[in-house]
C-alpha positions as CSV (number, residue, x, y, z in Angstrom):
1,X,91.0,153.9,149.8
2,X,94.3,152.1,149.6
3,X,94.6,152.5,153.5
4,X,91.6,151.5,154.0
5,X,92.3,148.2,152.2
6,X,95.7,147.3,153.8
7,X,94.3,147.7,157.9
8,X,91.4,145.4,156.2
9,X,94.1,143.1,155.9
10,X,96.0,143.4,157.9
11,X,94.0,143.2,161.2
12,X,91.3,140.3,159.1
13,X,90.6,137.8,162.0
14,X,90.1,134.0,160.9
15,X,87.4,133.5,163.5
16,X,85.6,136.6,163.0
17,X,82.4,135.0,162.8
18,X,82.9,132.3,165.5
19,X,81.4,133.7,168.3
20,X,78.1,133.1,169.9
21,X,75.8,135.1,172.4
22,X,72.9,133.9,174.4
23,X,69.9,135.1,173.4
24,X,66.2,135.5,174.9
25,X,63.9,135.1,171.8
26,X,60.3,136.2,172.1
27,X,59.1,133.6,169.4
28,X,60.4,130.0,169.4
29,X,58.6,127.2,167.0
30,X,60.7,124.4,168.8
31,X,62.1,121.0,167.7
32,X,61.2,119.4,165.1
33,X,59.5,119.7,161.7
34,X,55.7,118.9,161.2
35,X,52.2,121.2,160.3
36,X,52.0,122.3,163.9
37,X,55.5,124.6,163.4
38,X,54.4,125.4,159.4
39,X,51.1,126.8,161.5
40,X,53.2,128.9,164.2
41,X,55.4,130.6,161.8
42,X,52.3,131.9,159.7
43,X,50.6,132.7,162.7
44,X,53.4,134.8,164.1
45,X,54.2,136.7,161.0
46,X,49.9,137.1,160.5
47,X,50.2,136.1,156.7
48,X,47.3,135.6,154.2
49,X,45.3,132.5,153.8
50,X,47.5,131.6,150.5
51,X,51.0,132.0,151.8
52,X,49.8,129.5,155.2
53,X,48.5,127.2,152.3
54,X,51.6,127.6,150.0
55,X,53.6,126.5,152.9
56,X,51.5,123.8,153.7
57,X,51.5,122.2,150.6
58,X,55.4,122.8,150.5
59,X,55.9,120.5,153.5
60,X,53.6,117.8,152.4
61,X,55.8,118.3,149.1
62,X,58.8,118.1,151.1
63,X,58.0,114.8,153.0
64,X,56.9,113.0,149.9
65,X,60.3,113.9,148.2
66,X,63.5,111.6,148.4
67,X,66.8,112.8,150.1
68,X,69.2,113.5,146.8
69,X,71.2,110.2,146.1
70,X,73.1,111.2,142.9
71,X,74.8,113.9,145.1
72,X,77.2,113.6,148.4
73,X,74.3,111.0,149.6
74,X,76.3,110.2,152.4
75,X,77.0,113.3,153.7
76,X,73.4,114.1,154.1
77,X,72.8,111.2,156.1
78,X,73.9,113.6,159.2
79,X,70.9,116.1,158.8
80,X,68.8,114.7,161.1
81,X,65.5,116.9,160.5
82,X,63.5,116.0,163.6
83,X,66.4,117.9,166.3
84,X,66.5,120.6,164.2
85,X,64.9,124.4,165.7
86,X,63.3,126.1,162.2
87,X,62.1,129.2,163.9
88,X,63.9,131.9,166.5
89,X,63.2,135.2,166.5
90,X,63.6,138.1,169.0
91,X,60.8,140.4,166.8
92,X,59.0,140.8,164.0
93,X,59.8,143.8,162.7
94,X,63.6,144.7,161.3
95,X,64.9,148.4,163.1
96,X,65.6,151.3,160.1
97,X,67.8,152.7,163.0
98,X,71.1,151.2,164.4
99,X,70.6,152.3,167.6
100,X,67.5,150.4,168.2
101,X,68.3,147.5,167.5
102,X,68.9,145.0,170.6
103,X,72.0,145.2,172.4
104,X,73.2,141.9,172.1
105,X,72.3,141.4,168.0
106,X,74.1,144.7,167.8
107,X,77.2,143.6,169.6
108,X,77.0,140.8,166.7
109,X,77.1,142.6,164.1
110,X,79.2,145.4,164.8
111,X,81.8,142.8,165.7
112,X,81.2,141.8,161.7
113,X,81.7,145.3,160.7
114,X,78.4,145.9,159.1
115,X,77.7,149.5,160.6
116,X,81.3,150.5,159.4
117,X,80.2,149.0,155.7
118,X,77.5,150.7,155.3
119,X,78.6,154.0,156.3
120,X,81.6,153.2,153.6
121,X,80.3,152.4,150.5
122,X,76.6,150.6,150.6
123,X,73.9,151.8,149.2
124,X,71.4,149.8,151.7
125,X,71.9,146.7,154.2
126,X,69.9,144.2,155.7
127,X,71.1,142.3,159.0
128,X,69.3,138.7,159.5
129,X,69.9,137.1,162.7
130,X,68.5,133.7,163.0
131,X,65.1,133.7,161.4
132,X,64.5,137.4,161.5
133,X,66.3,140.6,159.8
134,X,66.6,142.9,162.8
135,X,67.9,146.0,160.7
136,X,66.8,146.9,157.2
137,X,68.0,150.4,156.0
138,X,68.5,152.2,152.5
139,X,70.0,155.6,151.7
140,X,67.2,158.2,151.2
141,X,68.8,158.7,147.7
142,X,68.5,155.4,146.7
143,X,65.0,155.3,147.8
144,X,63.8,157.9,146.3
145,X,64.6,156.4,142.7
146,X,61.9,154.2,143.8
147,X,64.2,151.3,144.6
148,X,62.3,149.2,147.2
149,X,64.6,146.9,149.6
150,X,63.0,145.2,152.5
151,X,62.8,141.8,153.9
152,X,61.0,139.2,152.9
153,X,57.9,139.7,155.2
154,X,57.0,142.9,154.2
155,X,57.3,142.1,150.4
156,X,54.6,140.3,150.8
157,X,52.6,142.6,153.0
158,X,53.5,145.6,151.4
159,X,54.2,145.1,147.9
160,X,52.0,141.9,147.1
161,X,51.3,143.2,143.6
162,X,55.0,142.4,142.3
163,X,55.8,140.1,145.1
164,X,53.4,137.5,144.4
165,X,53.7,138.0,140.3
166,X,57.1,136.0,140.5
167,X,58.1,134.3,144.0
168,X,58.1,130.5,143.4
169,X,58.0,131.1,139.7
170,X,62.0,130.8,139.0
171,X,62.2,127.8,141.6
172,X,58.9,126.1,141.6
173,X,58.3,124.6,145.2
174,X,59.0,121.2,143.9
175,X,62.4,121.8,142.2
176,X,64.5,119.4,145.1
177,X,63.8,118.5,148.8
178,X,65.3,121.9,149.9
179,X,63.6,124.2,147.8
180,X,60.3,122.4,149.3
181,X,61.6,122.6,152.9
182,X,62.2,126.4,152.2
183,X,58.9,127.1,150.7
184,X,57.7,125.5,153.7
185,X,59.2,127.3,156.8
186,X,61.0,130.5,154.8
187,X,61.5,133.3,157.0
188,X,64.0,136.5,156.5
189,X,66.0,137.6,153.0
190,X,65.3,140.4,151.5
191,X,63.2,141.4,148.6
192,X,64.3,144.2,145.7
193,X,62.5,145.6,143.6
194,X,64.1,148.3,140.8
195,X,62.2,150.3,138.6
196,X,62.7,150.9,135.2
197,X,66.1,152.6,133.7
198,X,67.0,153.0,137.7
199,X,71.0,152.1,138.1
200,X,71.9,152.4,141.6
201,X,75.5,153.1,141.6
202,X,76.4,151.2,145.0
203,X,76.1,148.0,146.1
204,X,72.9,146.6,148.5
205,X,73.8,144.2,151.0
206,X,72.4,141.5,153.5
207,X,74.2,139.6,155.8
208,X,73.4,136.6,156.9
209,X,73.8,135.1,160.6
210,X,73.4,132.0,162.1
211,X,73.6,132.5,166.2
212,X,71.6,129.3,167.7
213,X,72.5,125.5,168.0
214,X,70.4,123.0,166.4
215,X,69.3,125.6,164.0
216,X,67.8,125.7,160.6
217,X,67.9,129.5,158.3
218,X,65.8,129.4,155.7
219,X,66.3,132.9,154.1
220,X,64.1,133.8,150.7
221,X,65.1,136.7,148.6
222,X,63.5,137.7,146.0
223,X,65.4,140.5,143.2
224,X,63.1,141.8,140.3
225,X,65.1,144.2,138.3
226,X,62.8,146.0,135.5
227,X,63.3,147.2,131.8
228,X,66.7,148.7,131.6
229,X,67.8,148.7,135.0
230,X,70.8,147.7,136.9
231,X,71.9,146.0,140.3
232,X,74.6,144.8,142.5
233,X,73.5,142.4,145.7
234,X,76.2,141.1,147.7
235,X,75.5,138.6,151.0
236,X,77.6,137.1,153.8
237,X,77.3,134.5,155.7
238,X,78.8,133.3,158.8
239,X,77.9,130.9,162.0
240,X,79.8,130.1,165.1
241,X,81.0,126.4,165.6
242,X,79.0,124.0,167.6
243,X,79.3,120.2,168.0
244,X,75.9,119.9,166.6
245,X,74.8,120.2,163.2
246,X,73.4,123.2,161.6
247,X,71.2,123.3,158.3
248,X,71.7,126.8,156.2
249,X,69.0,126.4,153.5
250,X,67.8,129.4,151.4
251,X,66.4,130.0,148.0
252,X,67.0,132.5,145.4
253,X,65.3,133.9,143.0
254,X,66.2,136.6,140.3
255,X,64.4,138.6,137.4
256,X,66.2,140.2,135.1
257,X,63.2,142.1,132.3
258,X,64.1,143.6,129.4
259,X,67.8,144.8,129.0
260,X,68.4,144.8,133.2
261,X,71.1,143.6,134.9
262,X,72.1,141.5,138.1
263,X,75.2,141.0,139.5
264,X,74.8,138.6,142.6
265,X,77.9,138.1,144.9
266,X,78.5,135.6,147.8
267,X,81.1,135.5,149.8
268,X,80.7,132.3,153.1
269,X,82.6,131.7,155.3
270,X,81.1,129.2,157.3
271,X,82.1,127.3,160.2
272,X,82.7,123.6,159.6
273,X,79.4,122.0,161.1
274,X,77.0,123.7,158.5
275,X,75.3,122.3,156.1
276,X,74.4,124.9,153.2
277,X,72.3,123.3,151.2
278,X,70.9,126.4,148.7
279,X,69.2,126.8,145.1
280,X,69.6,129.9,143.5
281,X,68.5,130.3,140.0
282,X,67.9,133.5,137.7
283,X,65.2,134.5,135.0
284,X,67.3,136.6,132.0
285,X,64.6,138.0,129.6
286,X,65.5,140.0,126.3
287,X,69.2,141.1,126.2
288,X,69.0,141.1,129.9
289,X,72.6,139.9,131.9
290,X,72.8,138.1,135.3
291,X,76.0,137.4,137.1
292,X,76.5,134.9,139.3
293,X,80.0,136.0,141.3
294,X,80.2,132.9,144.5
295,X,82.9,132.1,146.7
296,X,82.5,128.8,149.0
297,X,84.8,128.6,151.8
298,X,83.8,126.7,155.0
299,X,80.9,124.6,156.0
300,X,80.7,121.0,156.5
301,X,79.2,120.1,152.9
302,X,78.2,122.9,150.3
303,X,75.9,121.8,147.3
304,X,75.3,125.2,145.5
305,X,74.6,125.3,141.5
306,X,73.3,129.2,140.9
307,X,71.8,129.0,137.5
308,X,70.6,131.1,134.9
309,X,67.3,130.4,132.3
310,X,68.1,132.4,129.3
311,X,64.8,133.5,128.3
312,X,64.6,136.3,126.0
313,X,67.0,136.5,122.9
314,X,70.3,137.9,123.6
315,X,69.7,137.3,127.1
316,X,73.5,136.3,128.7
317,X,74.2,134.4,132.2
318,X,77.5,134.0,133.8
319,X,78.5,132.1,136.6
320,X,82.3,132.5,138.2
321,X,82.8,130.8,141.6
322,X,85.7,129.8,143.8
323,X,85.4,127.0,146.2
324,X,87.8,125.7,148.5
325,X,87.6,122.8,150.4
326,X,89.7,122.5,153.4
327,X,89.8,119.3,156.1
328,X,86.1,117.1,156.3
329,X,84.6,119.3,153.9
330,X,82.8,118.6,150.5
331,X,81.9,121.6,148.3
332,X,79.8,120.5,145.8
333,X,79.5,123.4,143.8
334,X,79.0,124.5,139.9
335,X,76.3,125.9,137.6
336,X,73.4,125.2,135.7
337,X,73.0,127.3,131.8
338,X,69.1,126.6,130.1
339,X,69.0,128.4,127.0
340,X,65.6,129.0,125.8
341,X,65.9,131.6,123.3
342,X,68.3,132.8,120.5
343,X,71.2,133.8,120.1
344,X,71.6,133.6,124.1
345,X,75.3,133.4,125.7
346,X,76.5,131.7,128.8
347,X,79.5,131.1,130.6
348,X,80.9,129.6,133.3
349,X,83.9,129.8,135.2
350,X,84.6,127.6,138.0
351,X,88.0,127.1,140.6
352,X,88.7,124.9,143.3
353,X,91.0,124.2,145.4
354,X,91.7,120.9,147.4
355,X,93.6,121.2,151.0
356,X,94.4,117.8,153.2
357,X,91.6,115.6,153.2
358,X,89.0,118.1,151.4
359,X,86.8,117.3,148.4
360,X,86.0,120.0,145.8
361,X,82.9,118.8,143.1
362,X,82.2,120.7,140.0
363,X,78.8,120.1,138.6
364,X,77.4,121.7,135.5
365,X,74.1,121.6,133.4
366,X,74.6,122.9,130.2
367,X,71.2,122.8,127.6
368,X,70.7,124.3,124.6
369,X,67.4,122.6,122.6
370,X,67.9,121.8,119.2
371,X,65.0,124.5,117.9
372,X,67.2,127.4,119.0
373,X,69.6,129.8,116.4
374,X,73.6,130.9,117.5
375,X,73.9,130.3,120.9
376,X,77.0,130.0,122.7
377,X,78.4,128.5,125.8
378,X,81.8,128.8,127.4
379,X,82.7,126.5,130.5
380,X,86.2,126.2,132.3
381,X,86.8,124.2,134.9
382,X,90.1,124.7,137.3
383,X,90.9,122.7,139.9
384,X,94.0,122.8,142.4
385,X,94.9,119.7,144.7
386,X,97.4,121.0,147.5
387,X,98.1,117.6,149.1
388,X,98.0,113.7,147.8
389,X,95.0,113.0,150.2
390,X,93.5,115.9,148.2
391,X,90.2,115.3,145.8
392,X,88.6,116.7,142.8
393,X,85.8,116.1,140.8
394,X,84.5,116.9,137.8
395,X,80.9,116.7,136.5
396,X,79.8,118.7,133.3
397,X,76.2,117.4,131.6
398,X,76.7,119.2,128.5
399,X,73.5,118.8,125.7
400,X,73.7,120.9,123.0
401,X,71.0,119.6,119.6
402,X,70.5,121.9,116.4
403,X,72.7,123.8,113.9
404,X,74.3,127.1,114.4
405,X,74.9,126.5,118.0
406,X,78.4,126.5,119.6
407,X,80.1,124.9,123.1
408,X,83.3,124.6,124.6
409,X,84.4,122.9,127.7
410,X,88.0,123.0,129.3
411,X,89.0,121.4,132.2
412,X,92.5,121.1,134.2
413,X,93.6,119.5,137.2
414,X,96.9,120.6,138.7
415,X,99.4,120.3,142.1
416,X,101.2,123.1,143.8
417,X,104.7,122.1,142.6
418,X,106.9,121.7,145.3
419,X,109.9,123.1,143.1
420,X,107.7,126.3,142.7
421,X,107.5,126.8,146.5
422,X,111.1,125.8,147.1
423,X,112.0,128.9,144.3
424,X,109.6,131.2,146.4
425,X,111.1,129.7,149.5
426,X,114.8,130.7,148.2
427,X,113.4,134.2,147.9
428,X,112.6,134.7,151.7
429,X,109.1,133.8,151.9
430,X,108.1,131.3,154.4
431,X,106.7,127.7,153.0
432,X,103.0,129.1,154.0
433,X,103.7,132.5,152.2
434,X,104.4,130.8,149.1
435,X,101.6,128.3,149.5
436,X,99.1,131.3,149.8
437,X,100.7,133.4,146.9
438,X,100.3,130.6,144.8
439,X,96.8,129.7,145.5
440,X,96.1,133.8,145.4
441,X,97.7,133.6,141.7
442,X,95.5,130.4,140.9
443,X,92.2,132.7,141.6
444,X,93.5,135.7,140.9
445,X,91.6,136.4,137.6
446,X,88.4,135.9,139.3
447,X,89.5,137.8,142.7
448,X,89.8,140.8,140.8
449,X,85.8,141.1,139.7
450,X,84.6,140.8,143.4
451,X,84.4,144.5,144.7
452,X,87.3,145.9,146.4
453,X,86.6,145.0,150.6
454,X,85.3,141.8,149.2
455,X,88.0,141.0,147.0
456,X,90.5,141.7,150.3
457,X,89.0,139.7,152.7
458,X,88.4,136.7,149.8
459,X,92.6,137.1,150.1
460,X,92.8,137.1,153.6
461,X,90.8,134.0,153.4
462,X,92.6,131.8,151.5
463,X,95.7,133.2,153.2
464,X,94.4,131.3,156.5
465,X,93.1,128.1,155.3
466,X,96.8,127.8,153.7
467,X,98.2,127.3,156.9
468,X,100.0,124.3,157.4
469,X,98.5,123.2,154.4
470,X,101.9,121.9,152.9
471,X,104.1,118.5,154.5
């Protein structure tokens, strides 16, 4: 394994997902956004009556909605909705064998290593390019617990009875203008479901591509984990760069019943003209757990906040994310803790770091009603600022009413000190080695709880954007 890891790193390419292929899709919705494209993309997937009128009602939702002003309002400005393409898709129907899948999607892929992860430690993947997954597989072992993983399309054909129980429950259609434009034109993501007392002991995965310009992905996972069960879901995401804008805007949602847990990990690396605009939220019931494990590097303006509503007693939510914000780019990133039962626990752990002209946001929701008995919250916030031109901010909205209850909130804003590099330097490492080990040390707590080829290529990472970071 420790072999394994080092030729991870040391052949990592910093452009491994900017690449781009032509490709001849059978279904195209065109330009622009209106009922006509809301009607296609039912039409093509052949959906019931409700979900064409769930959509429908979405995107007269998402028209009558305001673009966000309290957040990076100016940012936003760019989208420009009408030159945007929200359906591609070369098929309908994701392959279960590699080999079928279509020769230039599979040069894709394999060039992201996703047949070689699998094969090494996954217990299922799912491959989404564009608007479509075009490969869904899961080990016979695992499905025979009676683990169900498929997109998001055959959920809802296939497994309506759970499916429709909880999708657009956790995130109501009318939570924000993207959650509505989502529930409008969703295609792709995957949907879980575990039974009860079933822990699968490896990790499922989906991986996320945008290939096409002008385009919109609007993924919608859904992850139902029953009594006593457990999960690990990891996604990646990359794009190639265009000029052009691209919108990357998904939704979410995660049940956690009785006593289950859910460990959600992200790990982007988008190219710097998306915009990944995502709301991801979690449902904890009696002493159930959910994890929240994001990294944010890339893209053009991130506004993430995955968020945990802590519903049965003892329920506990956690949130740790890195975000790292190089040249142009905004991540606007954080977490939101509702406590709505008992002695519930959150906490949230949150690190940033600031390179040349980038901006890194924190921004927290913290509520705990004044009705509820010994709950506890926990939220630190770290930022790093690696130039002068560098910018953090910091954005906690902390209530907390009643007796018994108990919150604490640390922040920190430090520099790279130049002696520290110059000490490093002295040692033999160049001035971008000891920018990198430094940074590395600064997230280093939280590298070490992202799984092993994750926690690598997280490394790797922030080893690139490091360069010529300093002077």
């Amino acid at each position: 394994m420790a072999t394994t890891t080092e030729q991870s790193a040391v052949d990592f390419d910093r452009n491994i997902g900017d690449f781009h292929y032509d490709v001849k899709y059978d279904f195209d919705a065109g330009v622009g956004l209106n009922e006509r494209v809301v009607n296609y993309i039912s039409d093509v997937k052949g959906e019931d009556d409700w979900v064409r009128a769930f959509r429908l009602k979405a995107l007269r939702t998402f028209e009558e909605k305001a673009m966000p002003t309290h957040w990076a309002s100016d940012d936003l400005r760019a989208i420009e909705f009408d030159k945007i393409r929200y359906y591609l898709a070369h098929g309908q129907r994701p392959t279960r064998s590699w080999e079928d899948v279509p020769e230039d999607m599979k040069r894709t892929f394999e060039r992201l290593g996703i047949p070689e992860q699998e094969r090494k430690f996954l217990a299922g993947v799912e491959a989404q390019f564009d608007s479509e997954a075009v490969y869904s597989n899961i080990k016979k072992a695992v499905g025979e617990q009676g683990v169900i993983f498929v997109g998001s399309t055959e959920g809802l054909k296939q497994h309506p009875e759970i499916f429709r129980k909880w999708f657009g429950k956790v995130i109501p259609t009318g939570d924000n203008k993207f959650s509505a434009l989502n529930s409008a034109v969703f295609s792709g993501g995957s949907f879980i479901y575990v039974p009860p007392g079933v822990k699968v002991k490896h990790p499922l995965q989906a991986y996320f591509r945008i290939n096409a310009e002008n385009f919109g992905q609007f993924e919608r996972t859904l992850i139902i984990v029953d009594e006593g069960a457990e999960l690990t879901y990891m996604e990646g995401c990359t794009a190639p760069k265009f000029n052009t804008a691209t919108l990357h805007s998904a939704v979410v949602e995660l049940v956690a019943l009785k006593g289950a847990k859910i460990q959600y990990i992200t790990v982007q690396n988008w190219s710097a003209n998306v915009f990944n605009l995502v709301t991801k939220r979690g449902l904890a019931h009696e002493e159930a757990e959910i994890k929240w494990i994001d990294c944010n590097i890339g893209s053009r303006l991130t506004m993430k906040y995955p968020g945990v509503v802590l519903k049965g007693r003892k329920a506990r939510g956690e949130v740790l994310s890195i975000a790292l914000a190089n040249n142009g780019q905004h991540q606007d990133t954080g977490a939101k803790m509702i406590h709505a039962a008992d002695e519930t626990t959150s906490n949230i752990i949150s690190k940033s770091i600031s390179i040349g002209t980038g901006r890194a946001t924190y921004r927290g929701l913290v509520h705990v009603p004044k009705h509820l008995k010994n709950c506890k919250n926990n939220t630190e916030c770290d930022a790093l600022l690696i130039n002068a031109t560098s910018r953090t901010d910091t954005y906690p909205a902390i209530t907390v009413r009643g007796t018994g209850n108990s919150v604490q909130h640390e922040a920190s804003v430090s520099q790279v000190s130049a002696e520290q590099i110059f000490y490093m330097q002295q040692r033999g490492l160049s001035e971008a080695q000891a920018m990198s080990l430094s940074v590395n040390g600064f997230v280093n707590d939280l590298v070490r709880q992202f799984p092993m080829e994750y926690s690598v290529e997280l490394k790797r990472l922030i080893e690139l954007e490091m360069e010529g970071s300093v002077g």
